[in-house]
N, C-alpha and C positions, 0 to 999 in steps of 0.2 A: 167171601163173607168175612173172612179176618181181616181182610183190606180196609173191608167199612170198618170194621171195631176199631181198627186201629187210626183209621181217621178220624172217628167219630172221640178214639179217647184222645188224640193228639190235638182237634179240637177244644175238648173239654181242658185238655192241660191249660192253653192258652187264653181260655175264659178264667182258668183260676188264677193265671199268670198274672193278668188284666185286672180283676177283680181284688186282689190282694195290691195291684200297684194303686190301682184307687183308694182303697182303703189307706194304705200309707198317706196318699195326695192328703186325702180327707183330714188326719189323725194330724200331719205339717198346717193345714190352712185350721182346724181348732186349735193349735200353740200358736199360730200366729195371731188366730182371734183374740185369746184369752189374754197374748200382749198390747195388744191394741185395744182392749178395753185396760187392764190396769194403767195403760197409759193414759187413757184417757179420766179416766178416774182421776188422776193427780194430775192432769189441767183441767178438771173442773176443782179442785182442791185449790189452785194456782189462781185459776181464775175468780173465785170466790173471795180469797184473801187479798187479792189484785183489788178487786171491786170493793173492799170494808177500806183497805190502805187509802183507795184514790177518794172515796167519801171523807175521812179523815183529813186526808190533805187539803180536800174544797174547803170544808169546813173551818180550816184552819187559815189557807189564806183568805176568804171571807173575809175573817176576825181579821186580820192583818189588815186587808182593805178597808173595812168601816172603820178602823181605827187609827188610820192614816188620813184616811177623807174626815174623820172627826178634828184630827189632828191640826189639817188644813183649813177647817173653817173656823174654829178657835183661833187662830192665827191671824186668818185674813177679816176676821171680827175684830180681834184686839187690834191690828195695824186700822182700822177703820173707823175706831173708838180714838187713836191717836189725833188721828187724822182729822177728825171732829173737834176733840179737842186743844189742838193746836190752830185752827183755823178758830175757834169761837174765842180764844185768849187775843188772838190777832185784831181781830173783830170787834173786841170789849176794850183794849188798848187802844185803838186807832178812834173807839167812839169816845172813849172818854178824853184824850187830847183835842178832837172836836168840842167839847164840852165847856174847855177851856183856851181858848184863844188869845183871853189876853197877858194870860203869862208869859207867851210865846214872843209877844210883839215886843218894839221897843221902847225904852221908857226914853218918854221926852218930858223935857221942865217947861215950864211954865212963864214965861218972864214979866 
């Protein structure tokens, strides 16, 4: 009969042996949780700032782009307006020397 008690407490040692190593396990993987969430907490903190900066940025080159493309058709207007009116002076010149012909020609006399 003491054999059994004594198995039966040399048993129970090793339940509490067990029991106590789990517990430890346990007590490592909650300080591992509770780093893994503060971490994750400031990547969403990161991520959130990340997200307001890249919004700001679009925003910004937007502005850059329509003001570049504004830039460019102002440009290619004004060379197009040159353009116009350099060709309608050419135009007004060459008709009004048509207009007059006989200044051009040569003067002969009469005898």
């Amino acid at each position: 009969m003491d054999s059994k008690l004594t198995a039966v407490q040399m048993e129970a040692e090793e339940v509490k042996d067990i029991m106590l190593e789990n517990l430890n396990k346990a007590e490592e993987r909650k300080e591992k949780l509770e780093d893994l969430d503060v971490r994750a907490a400031q990547l969403l903190t990161k991520g959130q700032s990340f997200y307001k900066n890249s919004k700001k940025v679009k925003a910004k080159k937007r502005k850059e782009y329509l003001k570049s493309k504004a830039g460019l058709i102002a440009l290619v207007t004004l060379l197009a307006l040159v353009i116009i009116i350099v060709v309608a002076v050419m135009l007004s010149s060459q008709s009004s020397s048509d207009e007059n012909p006989t200044d051009n020609a040569p003067v002969t006399s009469e005898p």
